[in-house]
N, C-alpha and C positions, 0 to 999 in steps of 0.2 A: 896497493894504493900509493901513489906520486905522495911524497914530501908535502910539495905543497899545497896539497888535498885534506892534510890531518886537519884536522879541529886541536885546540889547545886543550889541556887537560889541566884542571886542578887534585892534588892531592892533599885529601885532610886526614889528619893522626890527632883523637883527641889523647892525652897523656896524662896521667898524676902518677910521681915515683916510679917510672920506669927505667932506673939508671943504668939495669942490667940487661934491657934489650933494646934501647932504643939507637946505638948507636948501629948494632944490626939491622935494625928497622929502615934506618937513614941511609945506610951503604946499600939495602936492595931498591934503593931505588934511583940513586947515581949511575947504577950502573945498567938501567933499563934502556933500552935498542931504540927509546923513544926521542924523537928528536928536542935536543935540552932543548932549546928557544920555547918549544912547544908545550914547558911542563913547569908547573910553581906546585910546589908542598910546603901546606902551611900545618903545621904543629901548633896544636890548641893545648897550652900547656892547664893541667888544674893546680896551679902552686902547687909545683911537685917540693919537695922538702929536702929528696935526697940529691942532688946536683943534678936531673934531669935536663932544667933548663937552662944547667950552665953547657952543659953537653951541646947542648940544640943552639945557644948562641955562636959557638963556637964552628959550627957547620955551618948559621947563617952567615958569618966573615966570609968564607971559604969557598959560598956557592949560594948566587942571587937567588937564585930559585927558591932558596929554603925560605920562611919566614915563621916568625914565632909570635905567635897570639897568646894573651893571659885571660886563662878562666876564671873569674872570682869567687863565679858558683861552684864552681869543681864539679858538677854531675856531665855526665856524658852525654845528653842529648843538648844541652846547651854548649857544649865546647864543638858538636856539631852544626846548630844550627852558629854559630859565628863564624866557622869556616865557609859555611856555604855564604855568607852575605857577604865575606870579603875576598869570594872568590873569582876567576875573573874567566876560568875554563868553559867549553862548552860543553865539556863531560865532567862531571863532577866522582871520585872515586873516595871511599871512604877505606880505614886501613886500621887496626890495631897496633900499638908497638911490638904487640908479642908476635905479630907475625911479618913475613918478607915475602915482599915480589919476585918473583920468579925475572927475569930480565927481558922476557918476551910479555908478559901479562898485560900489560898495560896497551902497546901495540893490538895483542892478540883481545880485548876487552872493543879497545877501539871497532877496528876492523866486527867485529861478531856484532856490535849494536849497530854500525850502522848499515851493515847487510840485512840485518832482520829485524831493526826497524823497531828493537824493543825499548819500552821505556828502562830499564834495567837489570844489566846481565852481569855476568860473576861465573865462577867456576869449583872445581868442587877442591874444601880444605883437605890438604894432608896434613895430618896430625902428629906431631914429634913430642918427645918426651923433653920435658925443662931441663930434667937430669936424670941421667942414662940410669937409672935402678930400678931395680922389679919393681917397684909400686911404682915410678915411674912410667917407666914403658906398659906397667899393665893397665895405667891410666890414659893415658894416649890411645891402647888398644881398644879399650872398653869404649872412650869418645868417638871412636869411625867406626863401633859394632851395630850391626839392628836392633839386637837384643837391649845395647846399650843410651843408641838417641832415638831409638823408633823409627820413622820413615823419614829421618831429614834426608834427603838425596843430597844437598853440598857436602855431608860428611860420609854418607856411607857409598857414594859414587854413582854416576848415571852412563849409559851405553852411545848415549847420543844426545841432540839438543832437545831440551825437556822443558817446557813452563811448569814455572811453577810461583808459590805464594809467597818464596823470599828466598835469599840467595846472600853468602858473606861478606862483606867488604865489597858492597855493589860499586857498581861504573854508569853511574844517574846520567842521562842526560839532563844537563841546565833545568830546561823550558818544565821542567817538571816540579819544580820548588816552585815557580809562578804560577803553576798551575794548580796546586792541593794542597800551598804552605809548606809549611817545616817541620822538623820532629817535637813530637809535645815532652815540653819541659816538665811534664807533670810525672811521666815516667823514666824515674832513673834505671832499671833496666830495658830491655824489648821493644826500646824504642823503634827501632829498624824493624821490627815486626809488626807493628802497631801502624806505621807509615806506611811500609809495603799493601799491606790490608786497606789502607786506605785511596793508595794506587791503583790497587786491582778493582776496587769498588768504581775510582772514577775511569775504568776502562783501558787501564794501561796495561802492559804488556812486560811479564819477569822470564829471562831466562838462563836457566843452567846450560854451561858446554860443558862436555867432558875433555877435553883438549886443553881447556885454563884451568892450572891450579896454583893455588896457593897455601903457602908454608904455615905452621900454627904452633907455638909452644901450649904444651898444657900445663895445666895445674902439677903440680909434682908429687904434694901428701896427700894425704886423707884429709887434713884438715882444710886445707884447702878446695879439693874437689865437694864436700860440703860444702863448705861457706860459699864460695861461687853458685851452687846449685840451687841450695836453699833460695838464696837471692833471686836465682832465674826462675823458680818456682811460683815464689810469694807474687812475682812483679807480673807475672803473666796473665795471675788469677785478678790483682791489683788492677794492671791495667784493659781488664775486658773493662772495666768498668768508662775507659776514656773509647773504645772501641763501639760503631752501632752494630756488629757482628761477632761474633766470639773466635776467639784464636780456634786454628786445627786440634782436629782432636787428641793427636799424637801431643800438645801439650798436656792437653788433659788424664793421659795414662796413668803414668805416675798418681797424681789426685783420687784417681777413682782405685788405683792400688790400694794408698792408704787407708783410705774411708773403707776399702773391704775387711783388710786387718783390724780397723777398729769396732766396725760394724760386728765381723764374724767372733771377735773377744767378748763383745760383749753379750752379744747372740747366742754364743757355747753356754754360756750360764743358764738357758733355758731349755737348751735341748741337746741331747748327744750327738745324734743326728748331724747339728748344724756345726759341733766342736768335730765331730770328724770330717767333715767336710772341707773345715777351715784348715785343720791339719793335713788334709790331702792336697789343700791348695798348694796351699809353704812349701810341701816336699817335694811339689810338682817346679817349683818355682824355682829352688834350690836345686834340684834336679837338672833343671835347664841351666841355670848360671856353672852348676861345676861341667857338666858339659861343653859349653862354649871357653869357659875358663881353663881345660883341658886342649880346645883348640888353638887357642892363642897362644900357651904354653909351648904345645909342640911347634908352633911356629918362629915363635921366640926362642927357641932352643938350650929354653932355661924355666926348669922347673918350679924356680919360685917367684915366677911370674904367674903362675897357678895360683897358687896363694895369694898372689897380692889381687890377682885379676877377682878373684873368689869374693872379694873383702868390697870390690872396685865398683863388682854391679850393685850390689844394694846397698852401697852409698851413695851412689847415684842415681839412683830410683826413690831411695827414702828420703833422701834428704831435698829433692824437688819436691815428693810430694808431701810433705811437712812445710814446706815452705808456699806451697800452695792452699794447704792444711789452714796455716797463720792464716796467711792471705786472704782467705774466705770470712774468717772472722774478723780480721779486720776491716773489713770492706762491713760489716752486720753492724760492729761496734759504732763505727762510725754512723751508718745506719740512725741506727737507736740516738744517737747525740744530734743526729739533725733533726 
């Protein structure tokens, strides 16, 4: 496609406290194939605390393009939806600070939507580790496994161009926030998920290439891959409630895990029968995770990424679905008080 055939591109980064990746953030995409004239990146700062936004001023001296917006609310769907109203692109691309564009992505995002005409396309994450150590990398691993996010195609890879129900750090065309609003402020996680759903419902058009990817740091501890999880758990189950359809089922896995261990613990009290049954789950379950945790290992070519991979899945499984767990009752609780 001719120069001056592109369409202009906005890029929005919402941010709080990201000191330690955003200046990475910011450098992949200086140096993208896209023509500068044709590109503003606005940074939604949330009163970051740790010099985030002194970082980000310093880039906007340096290079017009940058611009830096204050979020008062700090949640992530409102640092979104102000990016898009003071945005000026006719493809709108949304971005994390933990992850970086590839230098072609942006170009290769462009050219893919407007050959196929979809309302929102992206490509699939590669997933790198924060820092390089077996729990690390066996976190990273566990993130792009089947075993580990179920059937997201962005994370665990697609063969060819795929529709599908949502997609990372999409490349929106404009005319689509005029068309179904903005992301609801009501959900501080899943927001993109909740909106995409609401896309697909007014008839628009998601798609995955395998050709575009994009970079991703993960969570690094244990304590972290929980605490993010839980969070994506609870807000999922939270937010069916702002949804007139229910998320994919694969959010649901996890939920219906836990409710089985609970159900089947408390079940075993009544019968043998159903306490062996629930023990042959675990084993079977257990079974499969040192399995695959065995795979990753030999491929990491470090054995205590075994170990940590071991520890990796059902922290990431339990801790969604406990947070889904919450979730449910608070959605009841609040119930009962209206």
């Amino acid at each position: 496609m001719e120069e001056q055939e592109l369409p202009k591109v906005t890029i929005i980064v919402p941010t709080r406290n990201e000191v330690h990746f955003i200046e990475k953030c910011l450098n992949s995409f200086l140096i993208s194939d896209y023509p500068e004239h044709l590109m503003e990146i606005i940074i939604v700062d949330g009163m970051s605390e740790d010099g985030t936004s002194e970082i980000v001023k310093r880039y906007c001296k340096r290079d017009k393009r940058i611009v830096l917006i204050n979020n008062q609310k700090l949640i992530t769907p409102v640092a979104m939806n102000l990016g898009v109203k003071a945005s000026k692109g006719e493809y709108i691309f949304f971005s994390g600070a933990h992850s970086e564009m590839p230098s072609d992505y942006i170009s290769k995002c462009v050219q893919h939507a407007i050959e196929s005409g979809a309302d929102n396309v992206g490509g699939v994450v590669k997933t790198e580790p924060r820092v390089n150590s077996p729990v690390g990398r066996a976190i990273a691993e566990v993130l792009s496994h089947p075993i580990g996010v179920g059937g997201a195609k962005f994370r665990t890879g697609v063969t060819k161009p795929t529709e599908v129900d949502t997609v990372p750090f999409g490349c929106y065309k404009r005319e689509v926030f005029d068309r179904i609003g903005f992301f609801n402020e009501k959900l501080v996680r899943n927001q993109d998920i909740e909106f995409n759903l609401r896309l697909k419902r007014a008839g628009g058009k998601i798609i995955l290439f395998p050709d575009i990817e994009l970079l991703y740091y993960a969570r690094s501890t244990y304590k972290e891959l929980w605490s993010n999880n839980y969070g994506n758990g609870f807000w999922v189950i939270v937010g069916a409630k702002y949804a007139k359809i229910p998320f994919s089922l694969r959010h649901l896995v996890p939920f219906i895990f836990i409710l089985s261990l609970v159900l089947g613990a408390a079940l075993s009290l009544l019968s043998v029968l159903i306490k062996t049954f629930s023990l042959l789950m675990i084993l079977m379950y257990l079974f499969t995770v040192i399995c695959y945790s065995m795979s990753i290992a030999m491929a990491a070519g470090k054995w205590k990424v075994f170990f940590a991979s071991v520890l990796a899945f059902p922290i990431l499984h339990v801790s969604y679905g406990v947070g889904s767990f919450v979730g449910l009752f608070s959605l009841i609780g609040r119930g009962e008080q209206n």
